[in-house]
PANU-48973 format. One record per atom (N, C-alpha, C): residue in three letters; z, y, x; atom name; chain. Coordinates in nm, 4 decimals. Last residue first. Layout:
REM PANU-48973
<residuo=ALA up=Z north=Y east=X atomo=CA cadena=A>
...
//
This chain:
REM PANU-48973
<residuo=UNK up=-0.0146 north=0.5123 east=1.1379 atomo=N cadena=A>
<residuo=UNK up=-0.1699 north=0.4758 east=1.1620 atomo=CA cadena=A>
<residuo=UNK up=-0.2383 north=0.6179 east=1.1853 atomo=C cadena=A>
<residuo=UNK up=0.3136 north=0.3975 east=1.2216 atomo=N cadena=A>
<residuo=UNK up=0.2230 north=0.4770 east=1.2521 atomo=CA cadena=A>
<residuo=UNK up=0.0512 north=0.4509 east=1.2094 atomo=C cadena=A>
<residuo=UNK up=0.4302 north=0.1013 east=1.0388 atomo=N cadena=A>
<residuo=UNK up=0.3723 north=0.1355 east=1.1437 atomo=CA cadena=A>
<residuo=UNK up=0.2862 north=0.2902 east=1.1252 atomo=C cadena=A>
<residuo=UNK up=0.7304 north=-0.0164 east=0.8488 atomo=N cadena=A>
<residuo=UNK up=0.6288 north=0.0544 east=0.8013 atomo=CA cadena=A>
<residuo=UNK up=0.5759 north=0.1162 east=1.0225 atomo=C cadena=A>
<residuo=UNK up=0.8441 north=-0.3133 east=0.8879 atomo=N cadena=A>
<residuo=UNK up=0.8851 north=-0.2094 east=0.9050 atomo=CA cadena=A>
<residuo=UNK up=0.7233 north=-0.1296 east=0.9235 atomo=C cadena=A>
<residuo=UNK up=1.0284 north=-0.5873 east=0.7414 atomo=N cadena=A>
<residuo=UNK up=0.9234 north=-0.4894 east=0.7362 atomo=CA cadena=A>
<residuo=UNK up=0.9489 north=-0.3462 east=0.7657 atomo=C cadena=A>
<residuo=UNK up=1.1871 north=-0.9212 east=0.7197 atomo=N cadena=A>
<residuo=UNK up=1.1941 north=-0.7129 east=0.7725 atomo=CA cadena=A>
<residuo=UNK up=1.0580 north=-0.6732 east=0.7898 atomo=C cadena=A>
<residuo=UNK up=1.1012 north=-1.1570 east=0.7761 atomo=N cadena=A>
<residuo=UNK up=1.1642 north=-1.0825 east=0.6330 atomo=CA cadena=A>
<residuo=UNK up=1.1587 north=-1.0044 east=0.6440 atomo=C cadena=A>
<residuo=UNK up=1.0628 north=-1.1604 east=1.0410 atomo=N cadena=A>
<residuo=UNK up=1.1993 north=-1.2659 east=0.9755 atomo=CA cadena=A>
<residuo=UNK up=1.2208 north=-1.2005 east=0.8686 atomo=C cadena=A>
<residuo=UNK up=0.8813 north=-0.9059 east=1.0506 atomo=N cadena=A>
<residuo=UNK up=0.9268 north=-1.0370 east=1.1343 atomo=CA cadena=A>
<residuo=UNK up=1.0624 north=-1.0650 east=1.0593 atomo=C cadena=A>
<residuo=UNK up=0.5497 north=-0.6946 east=0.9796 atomo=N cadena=A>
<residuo=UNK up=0.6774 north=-0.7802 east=0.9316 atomo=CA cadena=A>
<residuo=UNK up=0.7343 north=-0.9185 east=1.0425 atomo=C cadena=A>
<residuo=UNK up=0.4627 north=-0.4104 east=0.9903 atomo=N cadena=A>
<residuo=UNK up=0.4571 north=-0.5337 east=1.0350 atomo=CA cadena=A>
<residuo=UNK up=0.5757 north=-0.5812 east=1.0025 atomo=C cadena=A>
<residuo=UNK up=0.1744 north=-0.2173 east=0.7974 atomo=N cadena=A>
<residuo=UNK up=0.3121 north=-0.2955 east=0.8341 atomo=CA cadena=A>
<residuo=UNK up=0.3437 north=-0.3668 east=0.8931 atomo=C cadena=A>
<residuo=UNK up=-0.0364 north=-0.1306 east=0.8645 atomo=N cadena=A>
<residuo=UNK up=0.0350 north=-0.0404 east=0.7927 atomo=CA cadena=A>
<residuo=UNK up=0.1739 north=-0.0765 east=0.7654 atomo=C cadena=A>
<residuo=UNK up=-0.2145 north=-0.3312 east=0.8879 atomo=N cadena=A>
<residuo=UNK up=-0.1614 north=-0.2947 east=1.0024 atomo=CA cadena=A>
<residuo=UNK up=-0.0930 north=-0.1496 east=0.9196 atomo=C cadena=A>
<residuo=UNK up=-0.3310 north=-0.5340 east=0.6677 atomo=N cadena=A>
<residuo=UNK up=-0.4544 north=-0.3731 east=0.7338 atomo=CA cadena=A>
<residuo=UNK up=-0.3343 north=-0.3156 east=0.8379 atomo=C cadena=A>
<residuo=UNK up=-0.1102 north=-0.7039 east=0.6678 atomo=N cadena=A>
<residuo=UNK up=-0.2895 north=-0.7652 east=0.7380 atomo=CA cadena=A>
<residuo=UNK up=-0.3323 north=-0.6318 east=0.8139 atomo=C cadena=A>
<residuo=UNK up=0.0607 north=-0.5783 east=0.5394 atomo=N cadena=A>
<residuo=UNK up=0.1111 north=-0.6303 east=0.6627 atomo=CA cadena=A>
<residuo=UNK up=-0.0373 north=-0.6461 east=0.7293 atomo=C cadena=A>
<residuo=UNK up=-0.1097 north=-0.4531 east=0.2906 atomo=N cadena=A>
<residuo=UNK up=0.0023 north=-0.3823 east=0.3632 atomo=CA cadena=A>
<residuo=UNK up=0.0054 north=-0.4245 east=0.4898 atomo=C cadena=A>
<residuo=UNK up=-0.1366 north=-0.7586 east=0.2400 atomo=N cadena=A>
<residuo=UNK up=-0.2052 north=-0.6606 east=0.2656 atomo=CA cadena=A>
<residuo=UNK up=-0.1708 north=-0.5778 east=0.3414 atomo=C cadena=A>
<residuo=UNK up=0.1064 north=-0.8556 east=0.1035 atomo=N cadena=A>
<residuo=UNK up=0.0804 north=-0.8628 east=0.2396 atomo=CA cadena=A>
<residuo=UNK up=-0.0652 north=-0.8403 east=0.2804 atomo=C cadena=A>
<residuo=UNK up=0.1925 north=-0.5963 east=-0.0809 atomo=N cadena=A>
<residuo=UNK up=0.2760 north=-0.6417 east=0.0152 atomo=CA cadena=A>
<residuo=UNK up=0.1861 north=-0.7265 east=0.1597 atomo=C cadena=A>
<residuo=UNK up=0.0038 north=-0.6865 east=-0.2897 atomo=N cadena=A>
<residuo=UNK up=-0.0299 north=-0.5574 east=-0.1615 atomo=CA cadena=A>
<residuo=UNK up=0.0430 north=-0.5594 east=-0.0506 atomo=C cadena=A>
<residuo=UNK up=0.0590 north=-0.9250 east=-0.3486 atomo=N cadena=A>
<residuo=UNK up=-0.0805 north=-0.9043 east=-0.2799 atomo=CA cadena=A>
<residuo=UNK up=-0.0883 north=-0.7797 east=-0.2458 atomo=C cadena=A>
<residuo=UNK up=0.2822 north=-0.9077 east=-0.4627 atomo=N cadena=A>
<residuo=UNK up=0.3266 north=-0.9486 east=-0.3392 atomo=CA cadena=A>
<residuo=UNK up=0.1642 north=-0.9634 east=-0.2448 atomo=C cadena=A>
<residuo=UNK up=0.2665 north=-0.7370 east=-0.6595 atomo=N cadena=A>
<residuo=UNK up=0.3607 north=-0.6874 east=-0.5610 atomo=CA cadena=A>
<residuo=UNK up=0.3087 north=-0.7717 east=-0.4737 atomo=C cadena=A>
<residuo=UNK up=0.0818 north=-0.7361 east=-0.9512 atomo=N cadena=A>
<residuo=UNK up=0.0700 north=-0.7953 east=-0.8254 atomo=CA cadena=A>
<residuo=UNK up=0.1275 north=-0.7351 east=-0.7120 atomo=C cadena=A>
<residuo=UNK up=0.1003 north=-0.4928 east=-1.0930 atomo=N cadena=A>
<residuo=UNK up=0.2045 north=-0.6366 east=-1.1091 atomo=CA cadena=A>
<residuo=UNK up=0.1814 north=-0.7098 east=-0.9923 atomo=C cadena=A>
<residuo=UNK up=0.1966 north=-0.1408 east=-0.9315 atomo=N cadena=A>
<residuo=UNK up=0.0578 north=-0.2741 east=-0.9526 atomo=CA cadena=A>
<residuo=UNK up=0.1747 north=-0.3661 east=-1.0032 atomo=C cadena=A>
<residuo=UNK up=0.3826 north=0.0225 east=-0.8949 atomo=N cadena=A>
<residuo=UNK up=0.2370 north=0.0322 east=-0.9065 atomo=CA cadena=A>
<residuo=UNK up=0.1265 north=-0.0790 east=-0.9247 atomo=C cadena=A>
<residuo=UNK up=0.6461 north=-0.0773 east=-0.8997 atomo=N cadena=A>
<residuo=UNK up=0.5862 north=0.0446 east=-0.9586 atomo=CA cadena=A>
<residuo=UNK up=0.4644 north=0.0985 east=-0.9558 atomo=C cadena=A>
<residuo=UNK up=0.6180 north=-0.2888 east=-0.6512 atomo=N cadena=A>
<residuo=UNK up=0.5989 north=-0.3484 east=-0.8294 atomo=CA cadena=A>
<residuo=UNK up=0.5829 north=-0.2000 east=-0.9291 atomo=C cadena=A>
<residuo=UNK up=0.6966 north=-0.1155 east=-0.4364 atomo=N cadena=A>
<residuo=UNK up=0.5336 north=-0.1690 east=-0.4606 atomo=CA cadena=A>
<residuo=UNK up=0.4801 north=-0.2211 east=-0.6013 atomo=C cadena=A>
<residuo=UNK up=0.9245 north=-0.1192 east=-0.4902 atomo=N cadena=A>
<residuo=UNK up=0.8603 north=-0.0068 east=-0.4414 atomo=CA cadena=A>
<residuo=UNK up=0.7078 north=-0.0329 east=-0.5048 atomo=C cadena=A>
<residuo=UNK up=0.9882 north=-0.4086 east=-0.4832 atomo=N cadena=A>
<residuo=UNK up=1.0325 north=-0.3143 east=-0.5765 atomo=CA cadena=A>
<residuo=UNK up=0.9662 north=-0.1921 east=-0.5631 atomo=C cadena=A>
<residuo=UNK up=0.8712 north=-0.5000 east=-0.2311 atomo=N cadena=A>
<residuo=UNK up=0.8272 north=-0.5269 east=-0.3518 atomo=CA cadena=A>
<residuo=UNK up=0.8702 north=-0.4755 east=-0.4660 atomo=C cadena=A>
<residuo=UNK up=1.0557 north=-0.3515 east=-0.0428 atomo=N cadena=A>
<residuo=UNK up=0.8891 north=-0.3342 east=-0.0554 atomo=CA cadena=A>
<residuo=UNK up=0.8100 north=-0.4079 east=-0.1676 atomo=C cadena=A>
<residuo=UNK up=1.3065 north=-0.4702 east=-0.0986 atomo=N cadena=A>
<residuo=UNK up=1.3096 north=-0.3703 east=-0.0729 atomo=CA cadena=A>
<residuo=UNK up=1.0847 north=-0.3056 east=-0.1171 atomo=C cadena=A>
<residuo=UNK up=1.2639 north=-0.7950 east=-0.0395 atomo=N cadena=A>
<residuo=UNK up=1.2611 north=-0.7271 east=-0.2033 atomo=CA cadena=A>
<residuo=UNK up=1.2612 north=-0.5547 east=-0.2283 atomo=C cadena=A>
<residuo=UNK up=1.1981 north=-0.8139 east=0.2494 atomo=N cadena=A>
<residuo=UNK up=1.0771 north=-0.7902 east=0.1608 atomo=CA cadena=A>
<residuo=UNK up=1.1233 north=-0.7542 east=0.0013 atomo=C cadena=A>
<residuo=UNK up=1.3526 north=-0.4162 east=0.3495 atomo=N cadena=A>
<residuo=UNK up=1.3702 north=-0.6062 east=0.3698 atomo=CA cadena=A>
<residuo=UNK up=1.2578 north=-0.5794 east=0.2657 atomo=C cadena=A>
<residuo=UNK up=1.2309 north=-0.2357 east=0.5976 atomo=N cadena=A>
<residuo=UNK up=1.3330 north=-0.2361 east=0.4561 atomo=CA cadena=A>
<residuo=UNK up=1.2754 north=-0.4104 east=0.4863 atomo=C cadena=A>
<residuo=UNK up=1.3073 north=0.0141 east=0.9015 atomo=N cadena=A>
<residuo=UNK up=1.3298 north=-0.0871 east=0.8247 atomo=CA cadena=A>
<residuo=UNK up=1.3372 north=-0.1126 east=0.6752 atomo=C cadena=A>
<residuo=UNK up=1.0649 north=0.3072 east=0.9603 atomo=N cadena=A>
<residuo=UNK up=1.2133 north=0.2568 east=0.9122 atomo=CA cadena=A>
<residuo=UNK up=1.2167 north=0.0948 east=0.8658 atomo=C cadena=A>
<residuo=UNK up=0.8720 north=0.3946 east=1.0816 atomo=N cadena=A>
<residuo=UNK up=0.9682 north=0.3387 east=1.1588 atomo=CA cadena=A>
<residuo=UNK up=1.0584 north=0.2899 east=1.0696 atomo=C cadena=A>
<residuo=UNK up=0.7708 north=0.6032 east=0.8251 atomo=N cadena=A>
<residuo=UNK up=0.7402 north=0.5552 east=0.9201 atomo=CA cadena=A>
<residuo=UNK up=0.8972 north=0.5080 east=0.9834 atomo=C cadena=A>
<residuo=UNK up=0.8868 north=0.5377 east=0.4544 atomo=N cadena=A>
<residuo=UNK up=0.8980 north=0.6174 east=0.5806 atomo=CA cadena=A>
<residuo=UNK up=0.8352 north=0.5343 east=0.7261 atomo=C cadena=A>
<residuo=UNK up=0.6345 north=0.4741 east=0.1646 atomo=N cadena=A>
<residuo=UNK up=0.7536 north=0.4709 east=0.2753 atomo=CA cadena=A>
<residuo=UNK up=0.7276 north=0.5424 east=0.3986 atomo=C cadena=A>
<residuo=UNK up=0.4071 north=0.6302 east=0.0744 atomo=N cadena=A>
<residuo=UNK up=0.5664 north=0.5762 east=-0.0352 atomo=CA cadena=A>
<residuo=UNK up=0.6833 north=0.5418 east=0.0578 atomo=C cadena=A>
<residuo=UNK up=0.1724 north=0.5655 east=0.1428 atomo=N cadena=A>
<residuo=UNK up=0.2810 north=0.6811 east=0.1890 atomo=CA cadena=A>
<residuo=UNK up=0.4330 north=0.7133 east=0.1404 atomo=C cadena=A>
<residuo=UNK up=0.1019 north=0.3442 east=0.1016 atomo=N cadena=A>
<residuo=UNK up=0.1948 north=0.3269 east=0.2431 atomo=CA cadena=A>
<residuo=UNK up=0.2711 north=0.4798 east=0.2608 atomo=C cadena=A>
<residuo=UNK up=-0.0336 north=0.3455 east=-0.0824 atomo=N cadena=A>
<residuo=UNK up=0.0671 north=0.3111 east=-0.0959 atomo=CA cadena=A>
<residuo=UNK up=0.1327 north=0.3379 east=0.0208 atomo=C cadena=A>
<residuo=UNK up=-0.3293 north=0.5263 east=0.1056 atomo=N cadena=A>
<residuo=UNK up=-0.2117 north=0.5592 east=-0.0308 atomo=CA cadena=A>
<residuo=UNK up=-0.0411 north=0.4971 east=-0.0595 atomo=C cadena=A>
<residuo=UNK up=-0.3475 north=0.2945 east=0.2426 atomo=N cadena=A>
<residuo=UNK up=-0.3317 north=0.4077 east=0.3088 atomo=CA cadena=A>
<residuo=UNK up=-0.2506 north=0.4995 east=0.1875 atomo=C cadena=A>
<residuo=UNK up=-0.4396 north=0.1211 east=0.0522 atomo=N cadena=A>
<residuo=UNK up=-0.3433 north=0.0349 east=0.0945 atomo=CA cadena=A>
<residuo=UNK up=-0.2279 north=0.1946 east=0.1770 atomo=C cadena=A>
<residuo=UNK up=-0.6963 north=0.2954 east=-0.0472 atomo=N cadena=A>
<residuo=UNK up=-0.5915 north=0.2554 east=-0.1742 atomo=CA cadena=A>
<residuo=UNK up=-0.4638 north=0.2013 east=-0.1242 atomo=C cadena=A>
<residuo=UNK up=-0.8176 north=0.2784 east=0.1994 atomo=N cadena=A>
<residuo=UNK up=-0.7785 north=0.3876 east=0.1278 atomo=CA cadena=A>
<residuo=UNK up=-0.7128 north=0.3289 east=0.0483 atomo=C cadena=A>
<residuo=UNK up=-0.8730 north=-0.0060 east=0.2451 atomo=N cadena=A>
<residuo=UNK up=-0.8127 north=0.0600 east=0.3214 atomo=CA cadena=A>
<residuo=UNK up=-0.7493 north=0.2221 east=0.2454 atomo=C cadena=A>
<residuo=UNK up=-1.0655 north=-0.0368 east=-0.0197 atomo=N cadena=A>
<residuo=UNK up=-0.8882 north=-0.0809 east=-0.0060 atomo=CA cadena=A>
<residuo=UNK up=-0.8248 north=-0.0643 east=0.1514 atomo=C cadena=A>
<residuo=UNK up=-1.2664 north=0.0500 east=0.1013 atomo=N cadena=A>
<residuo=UNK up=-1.2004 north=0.1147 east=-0.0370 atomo=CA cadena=A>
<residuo=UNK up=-1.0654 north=0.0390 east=-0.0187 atomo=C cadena=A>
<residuo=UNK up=-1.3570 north=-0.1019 east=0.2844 atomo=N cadena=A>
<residuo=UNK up=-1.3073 north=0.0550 east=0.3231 atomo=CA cadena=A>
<residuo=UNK up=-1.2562 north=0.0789 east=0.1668 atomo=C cadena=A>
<residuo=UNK up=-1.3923 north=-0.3566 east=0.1575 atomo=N cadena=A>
<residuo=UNK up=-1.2685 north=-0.3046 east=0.2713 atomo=CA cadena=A>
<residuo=UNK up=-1.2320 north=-0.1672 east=0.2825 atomo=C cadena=A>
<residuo=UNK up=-1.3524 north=-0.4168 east=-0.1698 atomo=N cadena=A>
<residuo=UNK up=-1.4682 north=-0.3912 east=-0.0648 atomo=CA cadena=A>
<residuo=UNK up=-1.3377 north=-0.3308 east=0.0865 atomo=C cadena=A>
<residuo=UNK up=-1.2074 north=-0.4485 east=-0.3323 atomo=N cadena=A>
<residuo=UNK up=-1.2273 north=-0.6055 east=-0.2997 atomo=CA cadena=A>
<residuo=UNK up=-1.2936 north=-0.5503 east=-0.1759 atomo=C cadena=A>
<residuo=UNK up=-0.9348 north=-0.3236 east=-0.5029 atomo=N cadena=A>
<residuo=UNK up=-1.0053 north=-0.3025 east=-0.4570 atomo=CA cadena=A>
<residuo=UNK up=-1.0329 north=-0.4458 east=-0.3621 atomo=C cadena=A>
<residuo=UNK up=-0.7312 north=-0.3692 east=-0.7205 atomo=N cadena=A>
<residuo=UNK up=-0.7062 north=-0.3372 east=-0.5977 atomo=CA cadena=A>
<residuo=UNK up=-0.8548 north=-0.3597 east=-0.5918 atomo=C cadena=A>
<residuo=UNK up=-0.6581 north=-0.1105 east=-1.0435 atomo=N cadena=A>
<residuo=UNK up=-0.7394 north=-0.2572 east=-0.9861 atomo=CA cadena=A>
<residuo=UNK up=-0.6890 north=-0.2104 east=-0.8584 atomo=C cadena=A>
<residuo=UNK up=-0.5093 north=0.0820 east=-1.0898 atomo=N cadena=A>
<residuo=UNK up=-0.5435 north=0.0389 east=-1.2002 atomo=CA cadena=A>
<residuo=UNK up=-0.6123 north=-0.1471 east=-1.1468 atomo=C cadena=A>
<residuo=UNK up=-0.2100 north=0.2160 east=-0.9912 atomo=N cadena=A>
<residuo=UNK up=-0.2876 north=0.1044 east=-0.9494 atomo=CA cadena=A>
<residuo=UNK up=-0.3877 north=0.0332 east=-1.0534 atomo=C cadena=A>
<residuo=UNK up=-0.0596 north=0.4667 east=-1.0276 atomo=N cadena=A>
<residuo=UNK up=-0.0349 north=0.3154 east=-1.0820 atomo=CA cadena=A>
<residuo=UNK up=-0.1657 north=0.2921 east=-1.0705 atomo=C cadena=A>
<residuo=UNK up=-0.0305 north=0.7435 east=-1.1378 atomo=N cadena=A>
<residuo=UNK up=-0.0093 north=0.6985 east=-0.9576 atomo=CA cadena=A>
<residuo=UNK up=-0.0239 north=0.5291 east=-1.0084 atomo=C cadena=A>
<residuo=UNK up=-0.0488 north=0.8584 east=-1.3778 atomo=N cadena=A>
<residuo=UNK up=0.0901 north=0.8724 east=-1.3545 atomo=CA cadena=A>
<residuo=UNK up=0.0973 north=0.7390 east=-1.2053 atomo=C cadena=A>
<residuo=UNK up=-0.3479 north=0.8589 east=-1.4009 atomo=N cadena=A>
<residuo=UNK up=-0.3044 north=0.9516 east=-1.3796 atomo=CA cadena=A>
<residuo=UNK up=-0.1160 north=0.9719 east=-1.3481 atomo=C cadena=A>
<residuo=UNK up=-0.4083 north=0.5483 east=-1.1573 atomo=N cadena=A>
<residuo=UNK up=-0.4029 north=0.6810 east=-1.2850 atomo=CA cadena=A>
<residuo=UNK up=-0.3731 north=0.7833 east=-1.2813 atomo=C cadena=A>
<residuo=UNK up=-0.6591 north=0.4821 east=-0.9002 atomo=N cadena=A>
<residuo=UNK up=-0.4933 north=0.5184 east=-0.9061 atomo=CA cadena=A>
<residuo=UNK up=-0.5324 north=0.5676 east=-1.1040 atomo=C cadena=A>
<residuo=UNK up=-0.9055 north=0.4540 east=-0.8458 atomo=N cadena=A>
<residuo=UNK up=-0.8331 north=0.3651 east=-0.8266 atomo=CA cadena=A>
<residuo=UNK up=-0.6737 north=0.3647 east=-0.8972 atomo=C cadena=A>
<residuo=UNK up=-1.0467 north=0.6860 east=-0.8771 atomo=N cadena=A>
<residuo=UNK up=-1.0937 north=0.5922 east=-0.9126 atomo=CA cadena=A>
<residuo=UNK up=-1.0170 north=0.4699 east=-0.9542 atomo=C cadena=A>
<residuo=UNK up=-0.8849 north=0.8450 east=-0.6884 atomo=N cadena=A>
<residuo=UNK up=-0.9070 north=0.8621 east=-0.8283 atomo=CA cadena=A>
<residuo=UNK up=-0.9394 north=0.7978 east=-0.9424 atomo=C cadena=A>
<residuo=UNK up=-0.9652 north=0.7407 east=-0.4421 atomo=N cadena=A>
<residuo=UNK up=-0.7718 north=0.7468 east=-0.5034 atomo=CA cadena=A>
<residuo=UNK up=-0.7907 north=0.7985 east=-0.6261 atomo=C cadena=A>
<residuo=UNK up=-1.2373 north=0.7677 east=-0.3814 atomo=N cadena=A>
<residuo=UNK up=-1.1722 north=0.6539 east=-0.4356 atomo=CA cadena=A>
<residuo=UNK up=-1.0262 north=0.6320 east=-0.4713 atomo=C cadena=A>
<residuo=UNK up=-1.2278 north=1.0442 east=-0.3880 atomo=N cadena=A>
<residuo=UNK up=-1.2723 north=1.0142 east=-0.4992 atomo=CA cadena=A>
<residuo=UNK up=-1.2400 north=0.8248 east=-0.5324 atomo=C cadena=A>
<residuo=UNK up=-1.0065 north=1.0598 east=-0.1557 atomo=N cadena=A>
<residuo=UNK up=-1.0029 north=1.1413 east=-0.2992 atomo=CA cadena=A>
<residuo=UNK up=-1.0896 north=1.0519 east=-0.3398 atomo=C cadena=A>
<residuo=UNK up=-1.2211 north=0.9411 east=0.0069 atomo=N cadena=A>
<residuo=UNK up=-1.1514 north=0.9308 east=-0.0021 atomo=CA cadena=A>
<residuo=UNK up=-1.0463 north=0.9735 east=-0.0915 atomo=C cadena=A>
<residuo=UNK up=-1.4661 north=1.1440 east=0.0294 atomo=N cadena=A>
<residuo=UNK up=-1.5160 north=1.0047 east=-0.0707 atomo=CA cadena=A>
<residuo=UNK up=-1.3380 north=0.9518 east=-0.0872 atomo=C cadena=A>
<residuo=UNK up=-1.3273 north=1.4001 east=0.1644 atomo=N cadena=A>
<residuo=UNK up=-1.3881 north=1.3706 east=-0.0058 atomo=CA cadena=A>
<residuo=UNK up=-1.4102 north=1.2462 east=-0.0913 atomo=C cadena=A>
<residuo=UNK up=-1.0874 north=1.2622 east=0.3503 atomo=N cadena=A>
<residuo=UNK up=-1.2089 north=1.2720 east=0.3316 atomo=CA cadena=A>
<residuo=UNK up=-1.1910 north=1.3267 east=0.1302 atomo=C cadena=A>
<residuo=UNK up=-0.7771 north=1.3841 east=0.4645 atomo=N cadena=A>
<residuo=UNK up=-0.8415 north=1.2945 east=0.3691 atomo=CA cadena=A>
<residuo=UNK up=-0.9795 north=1.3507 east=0.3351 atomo=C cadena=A>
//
């Protein structure tokens, strides 16, 4: 992790990890999306209430990181299942 990178998970996150805003500019919400994603395991399956419970502990808006998450390629999702991707 870069320096500017830290300084936008600082910016972004509180101090107890919670999502103060999402971010509108790309490379900053690539970092902030790269953050959440470390919350889950690579390769593993979870269903979508599985990733919105996870995801609702940091922001109210679950289901705009959720498919974020899926867009910036940090997830892919088919028939409901999400399964967290290598980046």
């Amino acid at each position: 992790m870069t320096p500017e990178d830290e300084k936008i998970i600082r910016s972004f996150f509180d101090k107890e990890g919670k999502l103060k805003s999402f971010p509108s500019q790309l490379n900053k919400k690539m970092v902030v999306l790269g953050e959440l994603a470390k919350n889950f395991e690579e390769g593993r399956t979870y269903t979508e209430r599985e990733v919105s419970e996870a995801l609702k502990k940091f922001f109210p808006d679950f289901a705009t990181l959720r498919r974020e998450l899926v867009d910036g390629g940090f997830f892919k999702r088919e028939n409901g299942i999400y399964e967290k991707l290598k980046k």
